[in-house]
Residue frames as qw, qx, qy, qz and C-alpha x, y, z in Angstrom:
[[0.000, 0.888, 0.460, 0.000, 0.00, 0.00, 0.00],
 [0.274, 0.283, -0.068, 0.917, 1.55, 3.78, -0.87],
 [0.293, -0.795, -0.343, 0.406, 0.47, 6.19, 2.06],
 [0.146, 0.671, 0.300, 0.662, -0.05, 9.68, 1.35],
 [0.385, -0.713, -0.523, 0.264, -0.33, 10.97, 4.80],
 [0.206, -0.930, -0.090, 0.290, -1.08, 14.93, 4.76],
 [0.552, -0.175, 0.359, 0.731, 2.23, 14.92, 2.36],
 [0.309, 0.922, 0.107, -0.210, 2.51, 18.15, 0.51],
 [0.633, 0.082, 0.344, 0.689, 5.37, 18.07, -2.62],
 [0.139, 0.895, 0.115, -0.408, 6.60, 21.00, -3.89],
 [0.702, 0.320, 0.285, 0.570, 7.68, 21.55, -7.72],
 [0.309, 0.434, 0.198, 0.823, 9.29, 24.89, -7.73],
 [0.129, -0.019, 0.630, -0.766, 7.00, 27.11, -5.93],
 [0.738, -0.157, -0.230, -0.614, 3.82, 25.44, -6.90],
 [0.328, -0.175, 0.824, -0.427, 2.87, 23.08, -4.05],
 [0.591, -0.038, -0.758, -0.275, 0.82, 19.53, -4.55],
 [0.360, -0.273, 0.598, -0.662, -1.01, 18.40, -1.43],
 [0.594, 0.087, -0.764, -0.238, -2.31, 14.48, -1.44],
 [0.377, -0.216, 0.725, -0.534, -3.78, 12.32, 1.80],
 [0.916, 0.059, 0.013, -0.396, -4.89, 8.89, 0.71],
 [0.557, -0.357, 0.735, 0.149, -3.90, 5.32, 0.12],
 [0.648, 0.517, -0.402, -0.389, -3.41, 3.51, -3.03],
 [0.842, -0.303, 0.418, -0.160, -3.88, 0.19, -2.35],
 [0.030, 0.483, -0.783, -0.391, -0.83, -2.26, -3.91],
 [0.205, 0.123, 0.899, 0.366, -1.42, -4.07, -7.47],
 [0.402, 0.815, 0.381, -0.170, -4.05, -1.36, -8.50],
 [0.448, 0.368, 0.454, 0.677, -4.12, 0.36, -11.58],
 [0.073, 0.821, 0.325, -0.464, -4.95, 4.21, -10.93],
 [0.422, 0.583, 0.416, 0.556, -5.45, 6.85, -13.27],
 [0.187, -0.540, -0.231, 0.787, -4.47, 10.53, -12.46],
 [0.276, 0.464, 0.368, 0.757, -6.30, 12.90, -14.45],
 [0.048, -0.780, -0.274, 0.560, -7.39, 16.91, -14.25],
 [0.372, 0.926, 0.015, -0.060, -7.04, 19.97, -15.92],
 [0.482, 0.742, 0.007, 0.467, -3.27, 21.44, -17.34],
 [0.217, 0.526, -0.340, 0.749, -1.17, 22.51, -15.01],
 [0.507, -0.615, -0.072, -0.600, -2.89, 21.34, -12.22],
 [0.285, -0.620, 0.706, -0.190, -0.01, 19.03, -10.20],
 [0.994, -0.020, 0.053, -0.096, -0.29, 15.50, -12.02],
 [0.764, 0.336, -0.325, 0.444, 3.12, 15.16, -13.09],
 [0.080, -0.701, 0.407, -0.580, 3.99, 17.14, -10.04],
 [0.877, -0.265, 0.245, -0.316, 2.21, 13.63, -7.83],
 [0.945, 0.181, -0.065, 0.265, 4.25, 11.22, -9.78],
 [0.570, 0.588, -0.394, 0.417, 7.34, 13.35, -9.09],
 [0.305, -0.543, 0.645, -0.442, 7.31, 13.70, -5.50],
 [0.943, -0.201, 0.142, -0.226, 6.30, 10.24, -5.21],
 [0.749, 0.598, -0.126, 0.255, 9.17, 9.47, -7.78],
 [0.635, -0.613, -0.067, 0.465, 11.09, 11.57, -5.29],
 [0.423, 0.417, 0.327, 0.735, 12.10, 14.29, -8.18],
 [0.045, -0.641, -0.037, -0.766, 10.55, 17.02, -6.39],
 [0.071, 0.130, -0.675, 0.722, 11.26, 17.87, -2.67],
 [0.477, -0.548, -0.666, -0.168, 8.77, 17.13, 0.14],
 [0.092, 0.445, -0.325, 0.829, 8.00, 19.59, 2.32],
 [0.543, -0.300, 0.427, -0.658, 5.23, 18.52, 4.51],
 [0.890, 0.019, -0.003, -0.455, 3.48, 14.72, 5.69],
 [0.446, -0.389, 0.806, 0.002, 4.48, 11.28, 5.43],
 [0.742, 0.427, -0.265, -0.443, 5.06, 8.80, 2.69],
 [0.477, -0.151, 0.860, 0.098, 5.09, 4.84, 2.70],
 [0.705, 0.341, -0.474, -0.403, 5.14, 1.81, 0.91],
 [0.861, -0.266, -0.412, -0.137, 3.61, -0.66, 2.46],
 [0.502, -0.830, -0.221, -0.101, 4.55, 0.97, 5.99],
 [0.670, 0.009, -0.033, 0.742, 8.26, 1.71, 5.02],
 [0.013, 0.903, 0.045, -0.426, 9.02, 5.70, 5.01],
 [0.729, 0.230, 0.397, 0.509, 10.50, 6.71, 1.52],
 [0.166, 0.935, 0.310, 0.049, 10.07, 10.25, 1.73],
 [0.142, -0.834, 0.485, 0.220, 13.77, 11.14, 2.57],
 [0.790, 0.084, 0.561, 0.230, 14.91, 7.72, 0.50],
 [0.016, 0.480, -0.429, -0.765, 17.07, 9.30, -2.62],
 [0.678, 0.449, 0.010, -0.582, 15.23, 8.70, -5.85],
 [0.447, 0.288, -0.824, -0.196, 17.35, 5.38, -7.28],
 [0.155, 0.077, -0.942, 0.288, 16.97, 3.80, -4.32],
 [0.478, 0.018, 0.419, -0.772, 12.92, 4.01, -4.08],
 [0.555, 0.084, 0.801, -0.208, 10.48, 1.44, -5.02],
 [0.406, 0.723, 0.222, -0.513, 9.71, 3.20, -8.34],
 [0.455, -0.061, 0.558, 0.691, 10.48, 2.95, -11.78],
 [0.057, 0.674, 0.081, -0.732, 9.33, 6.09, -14.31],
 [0.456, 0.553, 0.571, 0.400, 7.97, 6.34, -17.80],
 [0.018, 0.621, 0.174, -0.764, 8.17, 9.71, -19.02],
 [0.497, 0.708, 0.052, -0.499, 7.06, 11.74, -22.15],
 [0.369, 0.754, -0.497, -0.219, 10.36, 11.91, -23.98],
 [0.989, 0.050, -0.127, -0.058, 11.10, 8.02, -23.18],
 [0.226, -0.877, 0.423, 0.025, 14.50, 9.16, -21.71],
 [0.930, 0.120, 0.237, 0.253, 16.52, 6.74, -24.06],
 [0.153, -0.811, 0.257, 0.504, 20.23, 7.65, -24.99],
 [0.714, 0.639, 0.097, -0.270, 20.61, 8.13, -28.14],
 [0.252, 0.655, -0.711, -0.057, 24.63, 6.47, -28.62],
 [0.347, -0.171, 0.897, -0.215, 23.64, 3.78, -26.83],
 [0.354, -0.095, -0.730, -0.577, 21.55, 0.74, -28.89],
 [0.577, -0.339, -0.090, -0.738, 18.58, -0.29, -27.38],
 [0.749, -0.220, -0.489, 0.390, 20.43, -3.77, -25.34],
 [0.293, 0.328, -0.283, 0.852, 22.34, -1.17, -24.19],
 [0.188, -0.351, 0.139, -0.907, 19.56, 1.24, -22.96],
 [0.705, -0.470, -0.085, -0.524, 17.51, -1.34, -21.36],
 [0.759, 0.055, -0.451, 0.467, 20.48, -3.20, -20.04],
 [0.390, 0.265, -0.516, 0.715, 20.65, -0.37, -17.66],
 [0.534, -0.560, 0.183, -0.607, 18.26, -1.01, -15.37],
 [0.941, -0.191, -0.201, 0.193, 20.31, -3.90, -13.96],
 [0.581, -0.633, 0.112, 0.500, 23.21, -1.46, -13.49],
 [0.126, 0.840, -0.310, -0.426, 25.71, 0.88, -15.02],
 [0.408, -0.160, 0.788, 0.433, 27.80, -2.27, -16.99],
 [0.773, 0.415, -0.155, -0.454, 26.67, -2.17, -20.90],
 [0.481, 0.393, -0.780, -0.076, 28.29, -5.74, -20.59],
 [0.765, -0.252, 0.249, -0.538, 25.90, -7.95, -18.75],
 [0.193, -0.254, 0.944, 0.082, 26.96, -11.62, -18.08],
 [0.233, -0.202, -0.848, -0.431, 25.16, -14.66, -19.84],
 [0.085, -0.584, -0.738, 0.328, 22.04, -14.50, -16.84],
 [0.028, -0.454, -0.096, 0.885, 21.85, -10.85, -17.37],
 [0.057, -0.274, 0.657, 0.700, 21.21, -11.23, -21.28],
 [0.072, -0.217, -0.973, -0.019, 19.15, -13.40, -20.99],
 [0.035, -0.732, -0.561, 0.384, 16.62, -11.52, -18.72],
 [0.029, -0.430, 0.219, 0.875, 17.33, -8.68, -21.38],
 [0.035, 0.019, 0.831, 0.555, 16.40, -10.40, -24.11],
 [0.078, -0.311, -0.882, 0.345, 13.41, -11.75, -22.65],
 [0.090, 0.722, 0.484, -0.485, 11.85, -8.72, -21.53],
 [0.237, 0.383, -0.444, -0.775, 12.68, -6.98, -25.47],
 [0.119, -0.179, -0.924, -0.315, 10.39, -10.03, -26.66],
 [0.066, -0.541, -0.759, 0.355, 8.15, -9.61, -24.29],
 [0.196, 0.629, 0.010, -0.752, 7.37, -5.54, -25.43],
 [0.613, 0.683, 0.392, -0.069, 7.81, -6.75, -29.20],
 [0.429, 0.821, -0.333, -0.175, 11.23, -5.95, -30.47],
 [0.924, -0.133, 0.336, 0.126, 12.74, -8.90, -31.17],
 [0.612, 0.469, 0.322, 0.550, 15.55, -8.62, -34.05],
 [0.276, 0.878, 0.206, 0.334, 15.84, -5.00, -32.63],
 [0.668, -0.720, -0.173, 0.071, 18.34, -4.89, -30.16],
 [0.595, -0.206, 0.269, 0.728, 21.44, -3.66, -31.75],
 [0.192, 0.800, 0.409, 0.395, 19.10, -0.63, -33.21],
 [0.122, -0.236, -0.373, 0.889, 19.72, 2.94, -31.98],
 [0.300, 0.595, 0.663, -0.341, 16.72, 4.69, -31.29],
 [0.082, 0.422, -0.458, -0.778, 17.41, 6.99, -34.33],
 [0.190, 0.204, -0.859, -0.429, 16.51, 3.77, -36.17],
 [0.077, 0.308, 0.920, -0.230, 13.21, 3.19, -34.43],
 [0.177, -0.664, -0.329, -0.647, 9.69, 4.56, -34.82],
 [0.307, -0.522, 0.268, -0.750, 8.13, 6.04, -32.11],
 [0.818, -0.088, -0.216, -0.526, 6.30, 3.49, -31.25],
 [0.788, 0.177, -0.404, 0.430, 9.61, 0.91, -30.99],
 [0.243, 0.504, -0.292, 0.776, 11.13, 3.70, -28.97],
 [0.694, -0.287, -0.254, -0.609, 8.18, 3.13, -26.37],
 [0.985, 0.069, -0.156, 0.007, 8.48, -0.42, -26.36],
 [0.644, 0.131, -0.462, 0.595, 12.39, 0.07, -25.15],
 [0.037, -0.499, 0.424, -0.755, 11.85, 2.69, -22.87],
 [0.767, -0.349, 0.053, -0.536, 9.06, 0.51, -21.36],
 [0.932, -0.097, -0.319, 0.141, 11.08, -2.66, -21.08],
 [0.361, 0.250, -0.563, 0.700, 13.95, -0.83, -19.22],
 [0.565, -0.435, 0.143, -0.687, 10.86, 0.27, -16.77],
 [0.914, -0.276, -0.020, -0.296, 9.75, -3.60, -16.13],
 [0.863, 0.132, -0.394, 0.288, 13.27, -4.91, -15.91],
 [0.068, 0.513, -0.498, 0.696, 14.16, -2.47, -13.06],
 [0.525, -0.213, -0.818, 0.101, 11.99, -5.01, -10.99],
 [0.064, -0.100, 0.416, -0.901, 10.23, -2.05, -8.80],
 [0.076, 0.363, 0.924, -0.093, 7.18, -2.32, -7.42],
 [0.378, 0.760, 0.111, -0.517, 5.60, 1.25, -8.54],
 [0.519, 0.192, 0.452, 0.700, 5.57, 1.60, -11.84],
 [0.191, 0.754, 0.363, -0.514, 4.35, 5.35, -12.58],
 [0.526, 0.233, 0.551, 0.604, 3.86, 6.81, -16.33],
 [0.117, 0.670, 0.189, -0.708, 3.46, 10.36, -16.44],
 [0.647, 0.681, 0.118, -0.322, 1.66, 10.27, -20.39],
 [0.398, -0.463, 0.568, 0.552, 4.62, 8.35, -21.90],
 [0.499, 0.254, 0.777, 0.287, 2.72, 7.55, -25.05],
 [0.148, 0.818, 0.083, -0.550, 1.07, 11.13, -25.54],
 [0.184, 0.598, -0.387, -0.678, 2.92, 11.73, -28.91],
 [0.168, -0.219, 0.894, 0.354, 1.56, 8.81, -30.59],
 [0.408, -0.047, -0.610, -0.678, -1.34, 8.19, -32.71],
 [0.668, -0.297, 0.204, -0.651, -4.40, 7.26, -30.99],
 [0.973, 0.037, -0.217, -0.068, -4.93, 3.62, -32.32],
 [0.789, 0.158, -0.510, 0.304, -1.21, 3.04, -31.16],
 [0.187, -0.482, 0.467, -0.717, -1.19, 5.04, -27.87],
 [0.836, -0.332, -0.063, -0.433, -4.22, 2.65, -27.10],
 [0.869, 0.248, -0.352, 0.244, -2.28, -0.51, -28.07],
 [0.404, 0.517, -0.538, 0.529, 0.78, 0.81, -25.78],
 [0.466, -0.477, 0.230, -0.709, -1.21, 1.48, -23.02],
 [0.938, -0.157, -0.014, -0.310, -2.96, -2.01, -22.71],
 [0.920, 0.186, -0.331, 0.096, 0.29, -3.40, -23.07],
 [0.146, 0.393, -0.539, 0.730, 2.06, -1.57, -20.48],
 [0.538, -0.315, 0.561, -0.544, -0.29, -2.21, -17.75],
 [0.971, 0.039, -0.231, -0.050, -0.94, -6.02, -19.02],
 [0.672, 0.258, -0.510, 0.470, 2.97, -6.42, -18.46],
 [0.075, -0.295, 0.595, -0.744, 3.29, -4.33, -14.78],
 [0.741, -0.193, 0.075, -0.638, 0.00, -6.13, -13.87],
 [0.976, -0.029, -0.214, 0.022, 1.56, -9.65, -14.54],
 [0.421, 0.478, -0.463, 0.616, 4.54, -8.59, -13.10],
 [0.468, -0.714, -0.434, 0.289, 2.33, -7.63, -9.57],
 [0.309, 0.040, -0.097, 0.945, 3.47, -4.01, -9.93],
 [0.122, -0.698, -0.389, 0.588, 1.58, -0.97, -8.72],
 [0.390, 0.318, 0.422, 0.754, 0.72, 1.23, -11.49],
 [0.052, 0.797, 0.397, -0.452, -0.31, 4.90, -11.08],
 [0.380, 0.421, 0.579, 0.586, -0.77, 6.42, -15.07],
 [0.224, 0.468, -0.095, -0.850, -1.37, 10.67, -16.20],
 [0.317, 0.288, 0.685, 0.590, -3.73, 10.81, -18.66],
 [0.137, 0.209, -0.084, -0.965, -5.77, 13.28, -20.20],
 [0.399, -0.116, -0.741, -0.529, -8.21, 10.56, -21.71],
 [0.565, -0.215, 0.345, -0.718, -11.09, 9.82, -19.57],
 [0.851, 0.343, -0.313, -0.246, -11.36, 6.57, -21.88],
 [0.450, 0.310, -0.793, 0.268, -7.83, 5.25, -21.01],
 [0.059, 0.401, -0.807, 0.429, -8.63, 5.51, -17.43],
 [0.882, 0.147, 0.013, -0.448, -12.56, 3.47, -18.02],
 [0.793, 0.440, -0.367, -0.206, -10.48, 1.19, -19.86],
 [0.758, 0.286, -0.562, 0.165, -7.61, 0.20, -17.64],
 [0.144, 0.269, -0.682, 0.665, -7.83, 1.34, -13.81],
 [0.291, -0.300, -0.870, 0.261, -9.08, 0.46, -11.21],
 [0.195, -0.762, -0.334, 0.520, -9.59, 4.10, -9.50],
 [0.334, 0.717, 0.076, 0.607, -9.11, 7.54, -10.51],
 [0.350, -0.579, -0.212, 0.705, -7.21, 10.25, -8.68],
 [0.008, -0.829, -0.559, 0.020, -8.33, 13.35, -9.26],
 [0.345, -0.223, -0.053, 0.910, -5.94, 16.85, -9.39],
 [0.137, 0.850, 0.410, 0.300, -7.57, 20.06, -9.43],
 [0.051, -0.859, 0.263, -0.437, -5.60, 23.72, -8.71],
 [0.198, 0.469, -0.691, 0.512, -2.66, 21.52, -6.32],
 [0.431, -0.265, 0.728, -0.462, -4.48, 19.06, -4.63],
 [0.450, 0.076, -0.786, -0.417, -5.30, 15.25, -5.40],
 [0.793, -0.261, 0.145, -0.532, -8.79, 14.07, -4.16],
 [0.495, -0.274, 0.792, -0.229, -8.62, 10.22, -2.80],
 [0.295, 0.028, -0.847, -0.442, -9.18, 7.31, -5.57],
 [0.651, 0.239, 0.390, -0.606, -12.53, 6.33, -6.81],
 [0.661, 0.259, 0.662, 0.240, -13.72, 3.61, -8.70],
 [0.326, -0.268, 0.378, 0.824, -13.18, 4.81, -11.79],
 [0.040, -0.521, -0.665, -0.534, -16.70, 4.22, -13.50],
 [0.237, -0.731, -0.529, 0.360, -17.98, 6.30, -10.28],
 [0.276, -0.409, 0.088, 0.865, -15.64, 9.13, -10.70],
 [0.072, -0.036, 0.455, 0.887, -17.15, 9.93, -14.08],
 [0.225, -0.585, -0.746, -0.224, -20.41, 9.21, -13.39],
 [0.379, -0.871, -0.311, -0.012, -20.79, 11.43, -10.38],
 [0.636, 0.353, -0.226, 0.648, -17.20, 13.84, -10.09],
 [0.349, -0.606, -0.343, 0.627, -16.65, 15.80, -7.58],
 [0.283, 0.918, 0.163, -0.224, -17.56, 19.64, -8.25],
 [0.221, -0.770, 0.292, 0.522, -13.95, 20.22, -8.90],
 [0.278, -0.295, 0.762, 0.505, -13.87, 18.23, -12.10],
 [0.463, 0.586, 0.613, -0.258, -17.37, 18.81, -13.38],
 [0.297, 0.823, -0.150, -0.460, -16.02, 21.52, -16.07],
 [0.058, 0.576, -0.778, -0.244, -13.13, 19.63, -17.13],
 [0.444, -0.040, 0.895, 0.034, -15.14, 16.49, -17.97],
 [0.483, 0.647, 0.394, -0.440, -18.27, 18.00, -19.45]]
C-alpha cells in the first residue's frame, strides 16, 4: 500500500497536497485539468521534487527522505528518456546497473523482456533507427526490468497516434500487472482511465482528491472536475 499521509510536494513554488492510500497491485489513473499538479504527484512520489510537509510509505516503510534510485519506483516519461549512442540492449540493459556488458544471466533476462514488449531482431538498433512506437516499447522494457514495485507513467505515449497510444497502453499495464506491480498512469483521456484502472485520482488547482472507482468518478465527479469532464 503507498500512504499519502497529509504529504505536501513542492515543484518549484507550486505546491501539490495528497492524503490517501493507493492500495498495492491497482491500476490508478491521475487525471485533471493542465497545469494542475499530475506530473507534479508522480514526481514527488518518484522523489524528483522535494517534500516539504506529511508522510510517505510503501507498504509501511518511510520513503520520503529515501534518494530517488533507491525508491520502489520505476518512471515512464514523455520523452522516453533513451540515450541516443547507446543501442537499445544497451539502454535497457541499464536497469540492472551501469555495466553495458551484462553476463550470460543478465542477457538473458534482457532479451526476454525486449520479446516480451515486441522488439525482437531490434536490439542492436539505436533509437534513431526506431519509430516512435519501438522507442516506447524500449523505454518501457527498461521500466519492467528495473523489478520495482511502482511503476508510474506520467503520459509516456502522448505523442503517438491514438490507435497506437491505445495498443501501448494495454500493453504496459498487461505487463506491470503480470509482473504484480503498482501502477499509477497521467492521462488526459477519460477513456484510457474506463479502460484500464481500477480508481481515478483526481488533481484540481494543487491538490489530489482520494481514488474512486473509476466508472464512479465519471459518473458522479466531484464539483472540482465537473467543467473539465463536461
Amino acid at each position: 500500500m503507498l500512504t499519502l499521509d497529509k504529504v505536501t510536494f513542492m515543484n518549484g513554488g507550486f505546491p501539490l497536497s495528497a492524503d490517501f492510500t493507493i492500495d498495492a497491485h491497482s491500476v490508478v489513473a491521475v487525471i485533471g485539468p493542465s497545469g494542475a499538479g499530475k506530473s507534479t504527484l508522480l514526481g514527488g512520489i518518484a522523489g524528483f521534487h522535494e517534500q516539504v510537509a506529511g508522510r510517505l510509505t510503501w507498504r509501511g516503510a518511510a520513503i520520503g527522505a529515501v534518494p530517488p534510485a533507491q525508491r520502489p519506483v520505476a518512471m515512464l516519461f514523455q520523452d522516453n528518456n533513451l540515450f541516443p549512442h547507446l543501442t537499445v540492449f544497451q539502454n535497457v540493459a541499464l536497469a540492472l546497473g551501469p555495466s553495458l556488458r551484462p553476463d550470460a544471466g543478465a542477457r538473458a533476462r534482457i532479451m526476454d523482456m525486449l520479446a516480451q514488449v515486441g522488439l525482437e531482431g531490434l536490439a542492436e538498433r539505436k533509437p534513431a533507427a526506431l519509430s516512435g512506437g519501438q522507442q516506447s516499447r524500449a523505454a518501457l522494457a527498461r521500466a519492467l526490468l528495473q523489478d520495482r514495485d511502482l511503476m508510474l507513467m506520467d503520459e509516456p505515449f502522448s505523442a503517438l497516434g491514438p490507435a497506437l497510444k491505445d495498443r501501448m497502453l494495454d500493453l504496459s499495464v498487461e505487463l506491470a500487472k503480470a509482473a504484480g506491480r503498482t501502477v499509477v498512469m497521467v492521462t488526459h483521456d477519460p477513456d484510457d482511465a474506463v479502460r484500464v484502472a481500477d480508481t481515478i485520482v483526481g488533481v484540481a488547482a494543487g491538490r489530489a482528491f482520494a481514488p474512486q472507482p473509476a466508472q464512479d468518478f465519471l459518473r458522479n465527479p466531484p464539483e472540482a472536475f465537473i467543467d473539465y469532464l463536461s
